[in-house]
Each structure stands twice: as C-alpha cells, then as structure tokens.
BAMAR-273633 format. One record per atom (N, C-alpha, C): residue number from 1; residue in one letter; z, y, x. Coordinates in Angstrom, 1 decimal. Atoms other than C-alpha are relative to their C-alpha. Example, Ala and Ser with C-alpha at 12.3 -4.5 7.8 and 13.67 -1.06 7.14 Angstrom:
<pos 1&code A&w 0.0&v -1.2&u 0.9>
<pos 1&code A&w 7.8&v -4.5&u 12.3>
<pos 1&code A&w 0.0&v 1.2&u 0.9>
<pos 2&code S&w 0.0&v -1.1&u -0.9>
<pos 2&code S&w 7.1&v -1.1&u 13.7>
<pos 2&code S&w 0.8&v 1.1&u -0.8>
end
This chain:
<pos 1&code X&w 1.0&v -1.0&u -0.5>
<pos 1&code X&w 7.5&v -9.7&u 4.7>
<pos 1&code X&w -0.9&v 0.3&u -1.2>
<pos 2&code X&w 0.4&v -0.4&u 1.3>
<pos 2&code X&w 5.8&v -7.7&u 2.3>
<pos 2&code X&w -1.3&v 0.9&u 0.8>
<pos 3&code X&w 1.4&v -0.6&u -0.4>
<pos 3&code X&w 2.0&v -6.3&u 2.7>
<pos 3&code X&w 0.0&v 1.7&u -1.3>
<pos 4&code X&w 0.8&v -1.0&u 1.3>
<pos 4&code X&w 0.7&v -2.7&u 0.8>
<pos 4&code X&w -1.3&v 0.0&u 0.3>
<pos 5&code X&w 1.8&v 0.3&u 0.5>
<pos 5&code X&w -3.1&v -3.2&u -0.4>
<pos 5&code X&w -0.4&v 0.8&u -0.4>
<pos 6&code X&w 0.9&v -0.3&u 1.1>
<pos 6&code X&w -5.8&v -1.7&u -2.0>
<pos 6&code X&w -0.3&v -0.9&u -0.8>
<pos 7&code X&w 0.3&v 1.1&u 1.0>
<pos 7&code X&w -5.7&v -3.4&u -5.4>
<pos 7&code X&w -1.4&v -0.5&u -0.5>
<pos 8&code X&w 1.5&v -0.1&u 0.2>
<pos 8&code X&w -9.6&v -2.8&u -5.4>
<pos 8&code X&w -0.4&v -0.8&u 1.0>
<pos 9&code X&w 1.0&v 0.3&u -1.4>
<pos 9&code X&w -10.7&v -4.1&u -2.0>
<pos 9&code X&w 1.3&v -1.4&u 0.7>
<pos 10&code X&w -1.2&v 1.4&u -0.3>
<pos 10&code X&w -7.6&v -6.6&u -1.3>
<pos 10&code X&w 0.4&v 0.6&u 1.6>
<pos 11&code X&w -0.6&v 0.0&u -1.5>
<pos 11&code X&w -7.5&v -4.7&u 2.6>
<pos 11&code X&w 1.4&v 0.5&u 0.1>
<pos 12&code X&w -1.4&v -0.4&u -0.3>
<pos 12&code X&w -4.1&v -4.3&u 3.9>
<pos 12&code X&w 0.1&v 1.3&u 0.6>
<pos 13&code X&w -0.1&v -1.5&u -0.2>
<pos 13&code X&w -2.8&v -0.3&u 4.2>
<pos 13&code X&w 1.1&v -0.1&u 0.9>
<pos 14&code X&w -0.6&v -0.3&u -0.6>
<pos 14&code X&w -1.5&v 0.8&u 6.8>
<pos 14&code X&w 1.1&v 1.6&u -0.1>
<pos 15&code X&w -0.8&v -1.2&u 0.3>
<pos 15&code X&w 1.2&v 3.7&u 7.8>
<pos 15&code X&w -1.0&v 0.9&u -0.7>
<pos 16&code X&w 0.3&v -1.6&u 0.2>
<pos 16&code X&w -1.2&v 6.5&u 7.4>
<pos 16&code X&w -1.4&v -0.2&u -0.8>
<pos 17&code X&w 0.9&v -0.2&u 1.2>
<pos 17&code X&w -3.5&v 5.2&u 4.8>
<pos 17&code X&w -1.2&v -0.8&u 0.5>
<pos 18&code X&w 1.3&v 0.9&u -0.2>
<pos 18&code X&w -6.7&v 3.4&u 6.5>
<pos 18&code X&w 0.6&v -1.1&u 0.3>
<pos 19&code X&w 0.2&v 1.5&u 0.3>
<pos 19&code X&w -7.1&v -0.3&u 6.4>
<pos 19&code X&w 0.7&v -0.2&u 1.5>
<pos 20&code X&w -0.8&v 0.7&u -1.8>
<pos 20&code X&w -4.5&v -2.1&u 9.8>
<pos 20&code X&w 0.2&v -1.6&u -1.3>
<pos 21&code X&w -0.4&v 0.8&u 1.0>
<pos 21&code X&w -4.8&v -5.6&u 8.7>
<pos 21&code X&w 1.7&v -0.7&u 0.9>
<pos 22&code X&w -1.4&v 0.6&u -0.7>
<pos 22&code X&w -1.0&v -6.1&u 11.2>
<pos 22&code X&w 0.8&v 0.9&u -0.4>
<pos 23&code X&w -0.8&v -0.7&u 0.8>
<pos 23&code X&w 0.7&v -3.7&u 8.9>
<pos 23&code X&w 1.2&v -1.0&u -0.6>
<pos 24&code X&w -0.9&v 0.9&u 1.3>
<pos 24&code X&w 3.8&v -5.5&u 6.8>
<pos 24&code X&w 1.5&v 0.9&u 0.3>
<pos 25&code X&w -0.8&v -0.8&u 0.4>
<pos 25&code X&w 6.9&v -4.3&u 6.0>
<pos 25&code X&w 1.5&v -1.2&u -0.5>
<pos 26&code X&w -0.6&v 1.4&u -0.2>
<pos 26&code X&w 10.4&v -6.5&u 6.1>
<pos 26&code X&w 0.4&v 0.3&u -1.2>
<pos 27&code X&w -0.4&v 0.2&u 1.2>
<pos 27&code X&w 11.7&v -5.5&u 2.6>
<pos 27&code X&w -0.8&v 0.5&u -0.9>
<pos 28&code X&w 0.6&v -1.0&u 1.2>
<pos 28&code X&w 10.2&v -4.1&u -0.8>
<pos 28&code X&w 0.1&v 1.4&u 0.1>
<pos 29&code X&w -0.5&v -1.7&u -0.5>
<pos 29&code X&w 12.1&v -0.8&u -0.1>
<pos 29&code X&w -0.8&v 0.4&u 0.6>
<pos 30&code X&w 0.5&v -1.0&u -1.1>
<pos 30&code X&w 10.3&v -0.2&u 2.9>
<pos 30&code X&w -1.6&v 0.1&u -0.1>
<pos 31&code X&w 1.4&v 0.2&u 0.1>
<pos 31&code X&w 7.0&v -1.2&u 1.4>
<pos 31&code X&w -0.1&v 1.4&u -1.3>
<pos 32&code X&w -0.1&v -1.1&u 1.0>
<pos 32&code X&w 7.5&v 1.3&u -1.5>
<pos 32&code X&w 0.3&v 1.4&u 0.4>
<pos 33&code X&w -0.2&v -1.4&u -0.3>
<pos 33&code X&w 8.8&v 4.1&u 0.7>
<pos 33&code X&w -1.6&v 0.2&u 0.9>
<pos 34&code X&w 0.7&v -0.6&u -0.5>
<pos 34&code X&w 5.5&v 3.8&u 2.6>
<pos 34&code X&w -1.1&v 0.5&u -0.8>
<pos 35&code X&w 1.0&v 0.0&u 1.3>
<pos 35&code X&w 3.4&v 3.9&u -0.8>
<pos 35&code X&w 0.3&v 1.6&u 0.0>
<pos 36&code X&w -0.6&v -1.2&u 0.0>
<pos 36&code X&w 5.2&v 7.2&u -1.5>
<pos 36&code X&w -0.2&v 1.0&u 1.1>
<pos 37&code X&w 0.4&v -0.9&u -1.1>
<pos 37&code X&w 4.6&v 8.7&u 2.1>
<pos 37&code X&w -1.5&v 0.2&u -0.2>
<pos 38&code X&w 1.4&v -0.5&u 0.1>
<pos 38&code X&w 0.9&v 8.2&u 1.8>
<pos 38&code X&w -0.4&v 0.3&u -1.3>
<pos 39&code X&w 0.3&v -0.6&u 1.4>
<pos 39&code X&w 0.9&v 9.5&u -1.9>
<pos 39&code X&w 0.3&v 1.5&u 0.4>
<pos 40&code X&w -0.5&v -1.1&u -0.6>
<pos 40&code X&w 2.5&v 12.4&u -0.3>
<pos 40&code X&w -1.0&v 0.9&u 0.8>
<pos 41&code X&w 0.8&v -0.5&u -1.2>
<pos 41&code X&w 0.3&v 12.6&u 2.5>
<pos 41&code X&w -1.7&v 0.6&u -0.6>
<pos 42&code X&w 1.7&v -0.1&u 0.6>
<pos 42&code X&w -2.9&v 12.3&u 0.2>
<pos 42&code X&w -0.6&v 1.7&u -0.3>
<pos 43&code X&w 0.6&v -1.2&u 0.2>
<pos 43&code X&w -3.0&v 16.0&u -0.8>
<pos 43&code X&w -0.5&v -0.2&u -1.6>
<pos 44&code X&w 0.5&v -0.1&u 1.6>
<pos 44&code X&w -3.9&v 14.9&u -4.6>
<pos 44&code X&w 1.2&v 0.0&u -0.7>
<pos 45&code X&w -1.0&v 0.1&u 1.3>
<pos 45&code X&w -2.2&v 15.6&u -7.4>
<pos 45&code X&w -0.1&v -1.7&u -0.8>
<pos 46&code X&w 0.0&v 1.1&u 0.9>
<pos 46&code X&w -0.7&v 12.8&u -9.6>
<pos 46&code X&w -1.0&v -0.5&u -1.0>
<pos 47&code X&w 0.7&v 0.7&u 1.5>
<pos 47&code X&w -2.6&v 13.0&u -12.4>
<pos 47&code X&w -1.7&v -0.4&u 0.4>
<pos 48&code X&w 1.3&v 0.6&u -0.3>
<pos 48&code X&w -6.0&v 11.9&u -10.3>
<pos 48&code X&w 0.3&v -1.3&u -0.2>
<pos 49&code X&w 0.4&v 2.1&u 0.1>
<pos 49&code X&w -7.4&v 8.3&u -11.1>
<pos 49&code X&w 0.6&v -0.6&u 1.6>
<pos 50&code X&w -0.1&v 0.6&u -1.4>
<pos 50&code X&w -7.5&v 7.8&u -7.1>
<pos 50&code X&w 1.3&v 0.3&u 1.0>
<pos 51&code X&w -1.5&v -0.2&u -0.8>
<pos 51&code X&w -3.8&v 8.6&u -6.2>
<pos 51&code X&w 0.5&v -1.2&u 0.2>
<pos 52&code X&w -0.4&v 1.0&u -1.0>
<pos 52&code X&w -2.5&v 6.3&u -3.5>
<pos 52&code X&w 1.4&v -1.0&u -1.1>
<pos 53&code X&w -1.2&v 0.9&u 0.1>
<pos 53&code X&w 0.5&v 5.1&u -5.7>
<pos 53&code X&w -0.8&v -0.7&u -1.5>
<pos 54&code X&w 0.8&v 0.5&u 1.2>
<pos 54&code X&w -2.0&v 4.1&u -8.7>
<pos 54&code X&w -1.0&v -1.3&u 0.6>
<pos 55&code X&w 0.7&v 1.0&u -0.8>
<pos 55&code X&w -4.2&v 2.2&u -6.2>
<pos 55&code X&w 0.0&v -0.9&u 0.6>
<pos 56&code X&w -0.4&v 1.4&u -0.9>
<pos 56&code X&w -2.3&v 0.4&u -4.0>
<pos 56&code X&w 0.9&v -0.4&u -0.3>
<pos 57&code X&w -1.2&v 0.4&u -0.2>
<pos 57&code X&w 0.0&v -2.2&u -4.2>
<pos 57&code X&w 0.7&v -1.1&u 0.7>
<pos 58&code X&w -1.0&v 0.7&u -1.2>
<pos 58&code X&w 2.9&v -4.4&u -2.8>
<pos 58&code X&w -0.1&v -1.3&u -0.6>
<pos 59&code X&w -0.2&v 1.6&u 0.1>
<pos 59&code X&w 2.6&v -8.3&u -2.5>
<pos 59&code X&w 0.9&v -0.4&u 1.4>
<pos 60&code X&w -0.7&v 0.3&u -0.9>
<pos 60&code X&w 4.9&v -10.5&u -0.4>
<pos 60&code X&w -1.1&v -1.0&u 0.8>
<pos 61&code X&w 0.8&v 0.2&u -1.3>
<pos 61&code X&w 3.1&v -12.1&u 2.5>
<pos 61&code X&w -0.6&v -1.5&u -0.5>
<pos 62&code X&w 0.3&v 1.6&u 0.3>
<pos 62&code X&w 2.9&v -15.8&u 1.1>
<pos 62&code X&w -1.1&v -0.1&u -1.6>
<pos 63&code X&w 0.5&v -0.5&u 1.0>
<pos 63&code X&w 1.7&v -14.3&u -2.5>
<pos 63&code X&w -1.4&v 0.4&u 0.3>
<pos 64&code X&w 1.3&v -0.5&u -0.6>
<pos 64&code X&w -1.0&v -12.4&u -0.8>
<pos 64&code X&w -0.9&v -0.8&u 0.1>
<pos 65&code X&w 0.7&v 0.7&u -0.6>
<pos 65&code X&w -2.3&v -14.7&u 1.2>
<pos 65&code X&w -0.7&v -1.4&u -1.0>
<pos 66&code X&w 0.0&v 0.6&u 0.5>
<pos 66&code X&w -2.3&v -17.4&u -1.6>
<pos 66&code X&w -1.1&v 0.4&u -1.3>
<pos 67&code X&w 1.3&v -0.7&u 0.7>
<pos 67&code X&w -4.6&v -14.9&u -4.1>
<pos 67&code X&w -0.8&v 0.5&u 0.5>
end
C-alpha cells in the first residue's frame, strides 16, 4: 500500500488534490498515475515551483508511518 503526500506538510493527497487522510494506493503505478492526474488537473505549467509532481510524493505505508 502506497500513500501520495505533501512533502512540505507530510498530509496524505487524495484523488483530486486536497488532503483525505484514507487515500492509498495498492501499487507504485497507481500512486504515480494519480501524481500525474492531479499535475494535470492543477492548471499550472511545469516550470512553476508549486507543480503537484514537484511537491508531492509517494511512500509505502509502513515507511510513512515510520518517518
């Protein structure tokens, strides 16, 4: 089980970008395609500081919890 975060704030992201902390995800894949949807979704261009795939990222559920 794999979480996507804000690397700033540690809360767990949900589908559509605000904080669900019962979000997870059963593989890496599916945690990276949701990174990409809400990079998508954001309306910013890449090259901003606060683009969603620059901000957030993917830990596995035991990792998480352990940092």
């Amino acid at each position: 089980m794999f979480y996507v975060y804000n690397l700033d704030t540690t809360l767990i992201i949900g589908k559509d970008g605000s904080p669900d902390h019962r979000q997870s995800y059963k593989t890496m894949a599916a945690a990276k395609a949701a990174i990409t949807r809400i990079s998508k979704a954001s309306g910013m261009m890449p090259s901003d500081v606060d683009y969603p795939l620059y901000t957030l990222g993917i830990a596995e559920a035991g990792y998480f919890h352990k940092h």
